[in-house]
SEKE-128488 format. One record per atom (N, C-alpha, C): residue in three letters; residue number from 0; atom name; x, y, z. Coordinates in Angstrom, 2 decimals, always signed. Layout:
% SEKE-128488
ALA_NUM_CA_X_Y_Z
...
% end
This chain:
% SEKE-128488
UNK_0_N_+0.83_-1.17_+0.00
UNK_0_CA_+0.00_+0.00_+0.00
UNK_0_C_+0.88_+1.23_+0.00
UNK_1_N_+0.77_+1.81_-0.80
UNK_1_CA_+1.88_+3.32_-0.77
UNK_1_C_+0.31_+4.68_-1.63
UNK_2_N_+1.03_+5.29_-0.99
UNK_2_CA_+0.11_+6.96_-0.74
UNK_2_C_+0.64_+7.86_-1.63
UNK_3_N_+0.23_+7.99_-2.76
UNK_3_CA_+0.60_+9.30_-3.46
UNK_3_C_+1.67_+10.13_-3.16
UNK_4_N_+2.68_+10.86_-3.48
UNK_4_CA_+3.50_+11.39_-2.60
UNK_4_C_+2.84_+13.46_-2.62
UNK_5_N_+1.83_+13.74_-3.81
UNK_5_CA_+0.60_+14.61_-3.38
UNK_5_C_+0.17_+14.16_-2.46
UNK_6_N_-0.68_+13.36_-2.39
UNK_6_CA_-1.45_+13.21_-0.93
UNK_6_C_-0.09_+13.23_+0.74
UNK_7_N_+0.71_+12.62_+0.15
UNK_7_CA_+1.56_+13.00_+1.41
UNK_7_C_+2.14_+14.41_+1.66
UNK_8_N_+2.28_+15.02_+0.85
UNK_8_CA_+2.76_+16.32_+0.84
UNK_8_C_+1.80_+17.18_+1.35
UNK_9_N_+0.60_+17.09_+0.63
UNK_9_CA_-0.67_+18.10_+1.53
UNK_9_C_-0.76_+17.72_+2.52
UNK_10_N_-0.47_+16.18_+3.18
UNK_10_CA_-0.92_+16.20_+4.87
UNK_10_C_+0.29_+16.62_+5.70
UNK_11_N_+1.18_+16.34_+5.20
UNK_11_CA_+2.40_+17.34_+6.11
UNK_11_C_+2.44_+19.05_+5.88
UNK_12_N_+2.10_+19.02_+4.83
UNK_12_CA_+1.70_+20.98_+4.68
UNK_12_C_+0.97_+21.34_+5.71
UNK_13_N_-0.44_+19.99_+5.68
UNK_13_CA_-1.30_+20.57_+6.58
UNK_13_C_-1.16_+20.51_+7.79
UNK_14_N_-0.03_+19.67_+8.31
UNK_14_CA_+0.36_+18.99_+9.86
UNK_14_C_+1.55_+20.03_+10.27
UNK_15_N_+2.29_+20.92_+9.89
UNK_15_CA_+3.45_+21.74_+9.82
UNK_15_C_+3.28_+22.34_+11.08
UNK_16_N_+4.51_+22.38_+11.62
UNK_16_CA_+4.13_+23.19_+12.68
UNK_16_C_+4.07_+24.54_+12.76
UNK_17_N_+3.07_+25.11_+13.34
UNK_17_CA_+3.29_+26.60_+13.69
UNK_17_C_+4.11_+26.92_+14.79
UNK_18_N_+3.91_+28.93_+15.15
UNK_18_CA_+5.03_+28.88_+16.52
UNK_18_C_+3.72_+28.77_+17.28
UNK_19_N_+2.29_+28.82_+17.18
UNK_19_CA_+1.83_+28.73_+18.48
UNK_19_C_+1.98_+27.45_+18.94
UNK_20_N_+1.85_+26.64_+18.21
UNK_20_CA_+1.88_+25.27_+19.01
UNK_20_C_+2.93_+24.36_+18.76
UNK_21_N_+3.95_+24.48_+19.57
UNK_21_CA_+5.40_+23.70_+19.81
UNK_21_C_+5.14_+21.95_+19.32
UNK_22_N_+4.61_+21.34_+20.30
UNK_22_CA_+4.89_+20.05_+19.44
UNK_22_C_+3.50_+19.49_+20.14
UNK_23_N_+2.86_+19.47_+19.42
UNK_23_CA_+1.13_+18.51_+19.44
UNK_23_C_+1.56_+16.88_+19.22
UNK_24_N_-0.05_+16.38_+19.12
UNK_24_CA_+0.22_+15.29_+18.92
UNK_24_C_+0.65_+15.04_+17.34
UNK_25_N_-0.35_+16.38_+16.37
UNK_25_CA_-0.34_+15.99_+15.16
UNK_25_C_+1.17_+15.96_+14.49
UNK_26_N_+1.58_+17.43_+15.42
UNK_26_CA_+3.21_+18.02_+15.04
UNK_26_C_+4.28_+16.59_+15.18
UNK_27_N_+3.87_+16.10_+16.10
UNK_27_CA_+5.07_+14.69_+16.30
UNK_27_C_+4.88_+13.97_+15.53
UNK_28_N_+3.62_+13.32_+15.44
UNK_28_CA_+2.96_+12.29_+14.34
UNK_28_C_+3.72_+12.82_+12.84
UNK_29_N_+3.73_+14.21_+12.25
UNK_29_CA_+4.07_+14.79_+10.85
UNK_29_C_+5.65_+14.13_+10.93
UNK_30_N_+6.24_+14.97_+12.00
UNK_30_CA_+7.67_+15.18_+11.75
UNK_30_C_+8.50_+13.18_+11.73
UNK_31_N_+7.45_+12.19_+11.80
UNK_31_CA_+8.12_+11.03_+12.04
UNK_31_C_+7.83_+9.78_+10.71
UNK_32_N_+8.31_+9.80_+9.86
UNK_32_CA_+7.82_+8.69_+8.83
UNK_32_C_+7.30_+7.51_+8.60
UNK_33_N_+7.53_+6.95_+10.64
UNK_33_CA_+6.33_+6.03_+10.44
UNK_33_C_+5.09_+6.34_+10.64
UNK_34_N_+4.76_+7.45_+10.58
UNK_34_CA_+3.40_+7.79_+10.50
UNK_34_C_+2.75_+8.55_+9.36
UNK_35_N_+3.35_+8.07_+8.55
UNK_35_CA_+2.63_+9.28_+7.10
UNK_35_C_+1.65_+8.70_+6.65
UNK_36_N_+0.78_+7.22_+6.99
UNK_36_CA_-0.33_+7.14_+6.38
UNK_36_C_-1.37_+7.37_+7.92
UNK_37_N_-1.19_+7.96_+8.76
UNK_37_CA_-1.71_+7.98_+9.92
UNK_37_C_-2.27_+9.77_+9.84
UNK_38_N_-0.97_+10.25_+9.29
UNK_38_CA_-1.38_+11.55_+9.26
UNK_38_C_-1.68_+12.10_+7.88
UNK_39_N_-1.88_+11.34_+6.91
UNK_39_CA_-2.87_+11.46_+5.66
UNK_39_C_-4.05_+10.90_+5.96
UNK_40_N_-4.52_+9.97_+7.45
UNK_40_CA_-5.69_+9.67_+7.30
UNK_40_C_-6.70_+11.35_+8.08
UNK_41_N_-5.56_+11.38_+8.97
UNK_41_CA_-6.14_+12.69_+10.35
UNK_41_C_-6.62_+13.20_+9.17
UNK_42_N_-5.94_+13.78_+8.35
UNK_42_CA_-6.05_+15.18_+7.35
UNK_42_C_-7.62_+14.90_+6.55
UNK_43_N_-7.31_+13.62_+6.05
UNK_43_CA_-8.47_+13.46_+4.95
UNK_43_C_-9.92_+13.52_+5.36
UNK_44_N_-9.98_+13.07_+7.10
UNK_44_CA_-10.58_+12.96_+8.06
UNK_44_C_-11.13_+14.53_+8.77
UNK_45_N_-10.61_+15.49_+8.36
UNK_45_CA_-10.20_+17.29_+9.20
UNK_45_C_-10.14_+16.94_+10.21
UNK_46_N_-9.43_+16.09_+10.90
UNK_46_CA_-9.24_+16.27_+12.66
UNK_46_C_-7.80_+16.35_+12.92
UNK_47_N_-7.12_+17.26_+11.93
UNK_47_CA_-6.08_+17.95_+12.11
UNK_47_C_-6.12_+19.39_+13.44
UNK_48_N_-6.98_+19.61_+13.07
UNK_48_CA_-7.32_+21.06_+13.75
UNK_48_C_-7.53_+20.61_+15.44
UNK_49_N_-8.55_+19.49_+15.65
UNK_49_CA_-8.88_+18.94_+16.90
UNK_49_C_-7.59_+18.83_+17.55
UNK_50_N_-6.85_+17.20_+16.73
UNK_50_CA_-5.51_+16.66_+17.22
UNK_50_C_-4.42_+17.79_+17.66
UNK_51_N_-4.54_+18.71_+16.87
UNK_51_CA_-3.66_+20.06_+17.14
UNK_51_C_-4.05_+20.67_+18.85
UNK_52_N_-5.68_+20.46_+18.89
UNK_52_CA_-6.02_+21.54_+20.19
UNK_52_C_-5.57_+21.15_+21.61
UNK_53_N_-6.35_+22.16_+22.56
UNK_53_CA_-5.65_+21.66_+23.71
UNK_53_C_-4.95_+20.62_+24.41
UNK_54_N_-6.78_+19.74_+24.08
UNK_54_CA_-6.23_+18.00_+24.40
UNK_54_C_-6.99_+18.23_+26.41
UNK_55_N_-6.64_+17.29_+26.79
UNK_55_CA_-5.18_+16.35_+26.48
UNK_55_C_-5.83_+15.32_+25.82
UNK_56_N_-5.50_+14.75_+25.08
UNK_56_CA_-5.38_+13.40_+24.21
UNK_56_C_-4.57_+12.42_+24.38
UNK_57_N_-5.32_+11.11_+24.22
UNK_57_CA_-4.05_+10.40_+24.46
UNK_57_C_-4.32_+9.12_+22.92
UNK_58_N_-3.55_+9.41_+21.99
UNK_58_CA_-3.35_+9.04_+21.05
UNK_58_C_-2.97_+7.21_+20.63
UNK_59_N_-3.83_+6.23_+20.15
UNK_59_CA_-2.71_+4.97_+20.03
UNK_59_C_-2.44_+5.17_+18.47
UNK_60_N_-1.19_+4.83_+18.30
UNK_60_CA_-0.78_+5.67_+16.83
UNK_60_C_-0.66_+4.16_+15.99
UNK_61_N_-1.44_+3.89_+15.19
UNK_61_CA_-0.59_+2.65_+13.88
UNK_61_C_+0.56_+3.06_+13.30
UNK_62_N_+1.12_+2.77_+12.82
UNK_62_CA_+2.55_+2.78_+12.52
UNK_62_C_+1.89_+2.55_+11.05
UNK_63_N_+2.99_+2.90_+9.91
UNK_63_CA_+2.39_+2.95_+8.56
UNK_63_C_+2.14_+0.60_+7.55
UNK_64_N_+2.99_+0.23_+8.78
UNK_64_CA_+2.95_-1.20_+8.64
UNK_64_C_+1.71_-1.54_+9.06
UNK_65_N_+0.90_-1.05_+10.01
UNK_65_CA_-0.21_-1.50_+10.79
UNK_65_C_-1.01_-0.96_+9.63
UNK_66_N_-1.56_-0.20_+8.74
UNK_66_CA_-2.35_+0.12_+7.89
UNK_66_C_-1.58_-0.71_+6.66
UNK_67_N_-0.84_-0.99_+6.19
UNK_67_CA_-0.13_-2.00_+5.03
UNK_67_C_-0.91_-3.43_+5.66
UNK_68_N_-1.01_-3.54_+6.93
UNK_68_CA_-1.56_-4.95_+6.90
UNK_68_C_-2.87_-5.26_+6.61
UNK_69_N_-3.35_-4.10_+6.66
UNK_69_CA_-4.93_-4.01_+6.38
UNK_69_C_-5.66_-4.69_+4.74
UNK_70_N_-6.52_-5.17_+4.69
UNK_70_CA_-7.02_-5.86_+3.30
UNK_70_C_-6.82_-4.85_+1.96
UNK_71_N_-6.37_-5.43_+1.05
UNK_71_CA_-5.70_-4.17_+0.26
UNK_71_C_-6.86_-3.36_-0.31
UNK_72_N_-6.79_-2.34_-0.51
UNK_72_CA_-7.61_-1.72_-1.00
UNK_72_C_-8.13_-0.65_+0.08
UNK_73_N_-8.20_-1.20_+1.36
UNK_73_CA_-8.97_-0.65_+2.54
UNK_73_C_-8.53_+0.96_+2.86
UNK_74_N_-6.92_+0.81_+3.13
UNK_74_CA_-6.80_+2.47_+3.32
UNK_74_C_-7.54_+3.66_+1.92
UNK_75_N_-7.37_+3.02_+0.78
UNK_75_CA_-7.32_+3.93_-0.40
UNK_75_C_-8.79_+4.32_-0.26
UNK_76_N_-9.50_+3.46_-0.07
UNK_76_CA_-11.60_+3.31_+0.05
UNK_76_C_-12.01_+4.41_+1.13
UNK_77_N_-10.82_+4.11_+2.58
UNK_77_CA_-11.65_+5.24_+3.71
UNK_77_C_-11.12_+6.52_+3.39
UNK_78_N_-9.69_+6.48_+2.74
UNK_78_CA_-9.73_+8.13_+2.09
UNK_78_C_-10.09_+8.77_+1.02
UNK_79_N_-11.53_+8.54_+0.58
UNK_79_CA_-12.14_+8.78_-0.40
UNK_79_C_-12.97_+9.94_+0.29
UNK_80_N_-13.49_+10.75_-0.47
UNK_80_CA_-14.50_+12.06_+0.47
UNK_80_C_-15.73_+11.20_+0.86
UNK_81_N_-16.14_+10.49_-0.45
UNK_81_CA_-17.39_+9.90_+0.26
UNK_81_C_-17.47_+8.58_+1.46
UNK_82_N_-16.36_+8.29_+1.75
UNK_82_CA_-16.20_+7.37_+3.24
UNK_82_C_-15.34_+8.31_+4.36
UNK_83_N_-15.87_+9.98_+4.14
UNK_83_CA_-15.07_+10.33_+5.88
UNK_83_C_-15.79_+10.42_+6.77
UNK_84_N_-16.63_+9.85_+6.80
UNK_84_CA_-17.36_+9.24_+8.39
UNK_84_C_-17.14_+8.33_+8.54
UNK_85_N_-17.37_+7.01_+7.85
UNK_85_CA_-16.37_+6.04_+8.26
UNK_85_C_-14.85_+6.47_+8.68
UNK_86_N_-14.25_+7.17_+8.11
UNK_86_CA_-12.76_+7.20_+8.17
UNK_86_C_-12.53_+7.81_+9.53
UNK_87_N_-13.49_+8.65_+9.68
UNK_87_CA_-13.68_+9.63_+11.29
UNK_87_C_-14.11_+8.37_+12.54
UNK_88_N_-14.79_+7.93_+12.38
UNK_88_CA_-15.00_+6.50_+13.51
UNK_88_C_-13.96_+5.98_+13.47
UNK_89_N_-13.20_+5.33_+12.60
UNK_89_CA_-11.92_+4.32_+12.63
UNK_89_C_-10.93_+5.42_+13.44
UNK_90_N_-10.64_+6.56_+13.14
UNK_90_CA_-9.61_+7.06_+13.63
UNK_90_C_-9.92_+7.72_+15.31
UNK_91_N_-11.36_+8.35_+15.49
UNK_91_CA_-12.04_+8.70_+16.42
UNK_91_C_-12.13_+7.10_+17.88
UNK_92_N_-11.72_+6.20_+17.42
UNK_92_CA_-11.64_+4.77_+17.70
UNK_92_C_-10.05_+4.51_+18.79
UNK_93_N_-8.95_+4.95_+18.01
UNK_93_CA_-7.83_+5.61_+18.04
UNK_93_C_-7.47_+6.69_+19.75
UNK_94_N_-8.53_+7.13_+19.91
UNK_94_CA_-8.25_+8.85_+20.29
UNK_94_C_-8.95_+8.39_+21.86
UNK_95_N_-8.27_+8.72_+23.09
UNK_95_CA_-8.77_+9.35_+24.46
UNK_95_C_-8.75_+10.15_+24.70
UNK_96_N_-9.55_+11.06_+25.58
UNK_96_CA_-9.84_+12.16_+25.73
UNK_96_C_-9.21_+12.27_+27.13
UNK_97_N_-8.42_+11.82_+27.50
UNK_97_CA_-7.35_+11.74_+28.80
UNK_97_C_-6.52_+11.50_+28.12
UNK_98_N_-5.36_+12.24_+29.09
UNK_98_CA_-3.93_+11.85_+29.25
UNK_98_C_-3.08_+10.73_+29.95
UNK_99_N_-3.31_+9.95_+29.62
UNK_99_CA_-3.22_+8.32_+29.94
UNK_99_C_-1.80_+7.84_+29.57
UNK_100_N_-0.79_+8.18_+30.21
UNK_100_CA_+0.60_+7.69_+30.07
UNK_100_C_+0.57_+6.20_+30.97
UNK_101_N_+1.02_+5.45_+30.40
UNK_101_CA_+1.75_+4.24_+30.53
UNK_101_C_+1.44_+3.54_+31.95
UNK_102_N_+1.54_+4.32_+32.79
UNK_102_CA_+1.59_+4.52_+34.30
UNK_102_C_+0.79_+4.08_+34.63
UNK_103_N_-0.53_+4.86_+34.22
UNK_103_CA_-1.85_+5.42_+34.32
UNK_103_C_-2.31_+4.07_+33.75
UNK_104_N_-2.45_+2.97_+33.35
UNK_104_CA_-3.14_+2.30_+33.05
UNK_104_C_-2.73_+1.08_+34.16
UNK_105_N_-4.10_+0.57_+34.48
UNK_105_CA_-3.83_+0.01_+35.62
UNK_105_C_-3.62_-1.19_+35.35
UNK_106_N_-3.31_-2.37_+36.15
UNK_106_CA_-2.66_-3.24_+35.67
UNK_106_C_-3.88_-4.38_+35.51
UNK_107_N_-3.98_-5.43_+34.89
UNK_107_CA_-5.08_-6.08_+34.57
UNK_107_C_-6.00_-6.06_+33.27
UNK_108_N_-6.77_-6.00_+32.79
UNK_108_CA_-7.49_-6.01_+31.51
UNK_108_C_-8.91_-5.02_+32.19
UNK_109_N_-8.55_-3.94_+31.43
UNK_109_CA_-9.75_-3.10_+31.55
UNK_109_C_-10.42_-2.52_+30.68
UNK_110_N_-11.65_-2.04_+30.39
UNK_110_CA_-12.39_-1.19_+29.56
UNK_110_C_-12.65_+0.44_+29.46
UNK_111_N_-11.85_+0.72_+28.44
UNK_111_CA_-11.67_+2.24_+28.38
UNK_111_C_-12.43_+2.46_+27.24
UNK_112_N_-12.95_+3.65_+27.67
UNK_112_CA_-13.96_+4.47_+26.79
UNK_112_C_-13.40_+5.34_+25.50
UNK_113_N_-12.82_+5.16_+24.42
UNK_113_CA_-12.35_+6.26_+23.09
UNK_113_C_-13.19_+7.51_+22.88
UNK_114_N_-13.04_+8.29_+22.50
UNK_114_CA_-13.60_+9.57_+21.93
UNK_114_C_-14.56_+9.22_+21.25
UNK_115_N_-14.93_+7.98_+20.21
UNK_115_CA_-16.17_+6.87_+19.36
UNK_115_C_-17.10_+6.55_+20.39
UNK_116_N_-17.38_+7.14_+21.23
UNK_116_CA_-18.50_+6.97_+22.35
UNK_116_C_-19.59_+5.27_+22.52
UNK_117_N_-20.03_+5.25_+21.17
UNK_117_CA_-20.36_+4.08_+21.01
UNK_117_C_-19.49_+2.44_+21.28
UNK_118_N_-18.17_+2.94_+21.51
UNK_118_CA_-16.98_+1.65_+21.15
UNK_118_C_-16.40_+1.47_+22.74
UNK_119_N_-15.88_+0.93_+22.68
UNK_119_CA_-15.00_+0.23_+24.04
UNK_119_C_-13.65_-0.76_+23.42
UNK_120_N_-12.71_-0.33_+24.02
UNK_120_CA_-11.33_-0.39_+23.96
UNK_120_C_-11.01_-1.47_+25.05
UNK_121_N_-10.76_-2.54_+24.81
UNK_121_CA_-10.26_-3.62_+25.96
UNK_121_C_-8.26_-3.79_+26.29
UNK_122_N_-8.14_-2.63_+27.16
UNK_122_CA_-7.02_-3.01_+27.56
UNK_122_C_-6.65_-3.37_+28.62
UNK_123_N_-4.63_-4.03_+28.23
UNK_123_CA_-4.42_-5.35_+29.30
UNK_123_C_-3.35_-4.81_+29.53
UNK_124_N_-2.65_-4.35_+30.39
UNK_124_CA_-1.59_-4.10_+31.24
UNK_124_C_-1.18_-5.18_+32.05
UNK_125_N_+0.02_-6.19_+31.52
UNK_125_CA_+0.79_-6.69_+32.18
UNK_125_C_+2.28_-6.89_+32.26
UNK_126_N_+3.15_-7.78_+33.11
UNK_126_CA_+4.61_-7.85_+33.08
UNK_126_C_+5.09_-7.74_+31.21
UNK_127_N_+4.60_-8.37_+30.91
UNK_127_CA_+5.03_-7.92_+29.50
UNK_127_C_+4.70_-6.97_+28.27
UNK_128_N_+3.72_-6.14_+29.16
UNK_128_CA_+3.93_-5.04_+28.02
UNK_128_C_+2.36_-4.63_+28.16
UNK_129_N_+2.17_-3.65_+27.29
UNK_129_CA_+0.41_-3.11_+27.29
UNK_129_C_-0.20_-3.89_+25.83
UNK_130_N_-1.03_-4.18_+25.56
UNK_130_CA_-2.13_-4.98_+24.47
UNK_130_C_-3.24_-4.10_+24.31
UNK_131_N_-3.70_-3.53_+23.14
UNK_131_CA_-5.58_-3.30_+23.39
UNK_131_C_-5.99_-4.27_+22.18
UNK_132_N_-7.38_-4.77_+22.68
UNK_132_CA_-8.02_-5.21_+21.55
UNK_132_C_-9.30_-4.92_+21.42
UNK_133_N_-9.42_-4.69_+19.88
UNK_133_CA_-10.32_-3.66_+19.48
UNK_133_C_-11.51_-4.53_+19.49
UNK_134_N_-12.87_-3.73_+18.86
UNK_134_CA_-13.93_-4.17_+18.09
UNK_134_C_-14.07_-5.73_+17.68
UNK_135_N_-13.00_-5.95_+16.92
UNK_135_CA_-13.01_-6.94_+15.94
UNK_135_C_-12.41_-8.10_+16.54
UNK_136_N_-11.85_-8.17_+18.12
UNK_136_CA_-11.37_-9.18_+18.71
UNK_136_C_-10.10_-9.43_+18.63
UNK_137_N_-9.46_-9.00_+17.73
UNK_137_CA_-7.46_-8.60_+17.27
UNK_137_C_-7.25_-7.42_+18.48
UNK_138_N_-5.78_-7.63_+18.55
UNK_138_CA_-5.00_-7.35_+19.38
UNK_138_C_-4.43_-6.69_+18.89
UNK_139_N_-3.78_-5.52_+19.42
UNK_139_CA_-2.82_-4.47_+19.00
UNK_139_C_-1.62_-4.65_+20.09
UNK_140_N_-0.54_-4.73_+19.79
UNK_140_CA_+0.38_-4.37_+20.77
UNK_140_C_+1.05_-2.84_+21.00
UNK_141_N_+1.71_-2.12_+22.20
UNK_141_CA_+1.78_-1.12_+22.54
UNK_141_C_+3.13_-1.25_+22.37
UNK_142_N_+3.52_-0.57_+21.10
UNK_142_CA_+5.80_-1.35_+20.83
UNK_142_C_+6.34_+0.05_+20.93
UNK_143_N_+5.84_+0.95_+21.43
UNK_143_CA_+6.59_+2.72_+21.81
UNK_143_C_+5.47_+3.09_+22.73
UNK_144_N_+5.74_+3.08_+24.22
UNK_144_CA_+4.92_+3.83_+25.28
UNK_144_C_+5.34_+5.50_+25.80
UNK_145_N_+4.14_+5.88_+25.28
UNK_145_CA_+4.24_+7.55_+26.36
UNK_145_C_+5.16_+8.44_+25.33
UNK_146_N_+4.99_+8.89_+24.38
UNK_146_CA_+5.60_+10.04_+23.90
UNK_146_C_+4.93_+10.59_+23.98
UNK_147_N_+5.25_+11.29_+24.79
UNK_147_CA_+4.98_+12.95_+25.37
UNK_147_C_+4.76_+14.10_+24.20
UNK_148_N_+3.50_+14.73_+23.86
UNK_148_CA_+3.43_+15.75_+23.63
UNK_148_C_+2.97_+16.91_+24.65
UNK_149_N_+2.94_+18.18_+24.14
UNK_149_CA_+1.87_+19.50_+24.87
UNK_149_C_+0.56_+19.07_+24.93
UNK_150_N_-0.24_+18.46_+23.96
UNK_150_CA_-1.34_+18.13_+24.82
UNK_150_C_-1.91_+17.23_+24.90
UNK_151_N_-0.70_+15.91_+24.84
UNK_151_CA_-1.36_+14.63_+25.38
UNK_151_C_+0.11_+13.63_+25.80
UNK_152_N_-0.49_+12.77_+24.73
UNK_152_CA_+0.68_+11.28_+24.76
UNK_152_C_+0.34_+10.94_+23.45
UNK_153_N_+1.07_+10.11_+23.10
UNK_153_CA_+0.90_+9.19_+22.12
UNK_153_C_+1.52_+7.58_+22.62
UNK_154_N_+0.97_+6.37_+22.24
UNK_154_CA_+1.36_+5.13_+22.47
UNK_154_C_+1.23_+4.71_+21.30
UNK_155_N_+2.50_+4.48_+20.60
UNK_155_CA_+2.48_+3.53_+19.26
UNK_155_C_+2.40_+2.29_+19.18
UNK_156_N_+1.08_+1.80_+18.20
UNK_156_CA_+0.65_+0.20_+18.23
UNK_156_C_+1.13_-0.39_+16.76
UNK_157_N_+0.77_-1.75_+16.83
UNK_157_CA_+1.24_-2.12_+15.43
UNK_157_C_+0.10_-2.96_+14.89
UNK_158_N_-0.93_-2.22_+15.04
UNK_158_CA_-2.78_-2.91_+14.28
UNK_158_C_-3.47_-1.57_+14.79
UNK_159_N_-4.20_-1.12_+13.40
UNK_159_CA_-5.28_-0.82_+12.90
UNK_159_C_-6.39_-0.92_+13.67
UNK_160_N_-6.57_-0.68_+14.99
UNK_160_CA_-7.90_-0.82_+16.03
UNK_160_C_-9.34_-0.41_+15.19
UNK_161_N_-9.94_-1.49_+14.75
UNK_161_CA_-11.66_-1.41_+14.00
UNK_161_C_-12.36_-1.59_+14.90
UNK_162_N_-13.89_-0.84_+14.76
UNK_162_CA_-15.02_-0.79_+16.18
UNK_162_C_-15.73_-2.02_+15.50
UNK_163_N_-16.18_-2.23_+16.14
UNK_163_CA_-17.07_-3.74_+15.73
UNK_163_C_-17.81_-3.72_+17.21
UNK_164_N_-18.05_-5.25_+17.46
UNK_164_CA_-18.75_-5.52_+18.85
UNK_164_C_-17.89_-5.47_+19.94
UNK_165_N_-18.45_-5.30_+21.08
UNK_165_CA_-18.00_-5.01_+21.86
UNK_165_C_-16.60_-6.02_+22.40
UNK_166_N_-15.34_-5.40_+22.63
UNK_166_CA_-14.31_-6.61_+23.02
UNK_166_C_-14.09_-7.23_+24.15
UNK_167_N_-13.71_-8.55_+24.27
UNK_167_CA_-13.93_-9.35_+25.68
UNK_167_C_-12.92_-9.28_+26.78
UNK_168_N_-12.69_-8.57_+27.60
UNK_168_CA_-11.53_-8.23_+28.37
UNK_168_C_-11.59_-9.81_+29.46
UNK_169_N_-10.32_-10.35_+29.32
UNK_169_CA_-10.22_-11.41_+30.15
UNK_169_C_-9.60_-11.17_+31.77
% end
């Protein structure tokens, strides 16, 4: 799966940093290359402007491999104009509305609420590492914890978190 290098260019134009805002979530996400189909989805999505605001947010980021694993065709379909509500749930799926560093998640398998109001996020905090699994019953692993932005975190995963039914926290 590879992205236009137009379409990549307008979402880093559009992700650039200004001086008001030092380093956001979106600003980190731009400036790092494993995230350029993450931040061509924000863009295609307009929740550039949000991801930019106060926050705090706490971000789980796919990595541009975690969308390559996806059924082919799938990224190119949700960045179409006529699928950005879909594309806004999948990524809205993604997004806490807390600042939830690493710490902060307690240890055991719990149910956290995403910014997708409708969805539930099943995560597992243990000796070996953090897990969420989404909608769809797949597992994401947490392989970069807690980068710190101004107005959140980010935790980089390596799967594509889809809302589906509700997930089974063991």
């Amino acid at each position: 799966m590879k992205l236009s290098s137009t379409l990549k260019a307008a979402a880093f134009a559009a992700c650039a940093t200004t001086a008001a805002s030092a380093d956001t979530i979106v600003d980190i996400a731009a400036g790092d290359e494993r995230f350029s189909t993450l931040v061509a989805a924000v863009t295609a999505a307009g929740l550039v402007e949000t991801l930019q605001g106060e926050g705090p947010f706490t971000v789980y980021a796919p990595i541009n491999d975690a969308f390559a694993a996806l059924p082919e065709g799938t990224v190119e379909t949700l960045l179409r104009p006529e699928n950005k509500d879909q594309l806004t749930s999948v990524l809205l799926y993604h997004v806490d509305d807390r600042n939830l560093p690493a710490a902060g998640i307690p240890l055991g398998s719990n149910y956290f609420k995403p910014v997708l109001a409708s969805e539930r996020l099943c995560i597992t905090k243990s000796s070996d590492g953090v897990t969420i699994a989404d909608g769809t019953g797949e597992v994401a692993n947490v392989i970069i914890a807690d980068i710190k932005a101004d107005n959140g975190v980010i935790h980089v995963i390596d799967k594509v978190l889809l809302p589906g039914t509700r997930p089974a926290c063991h």
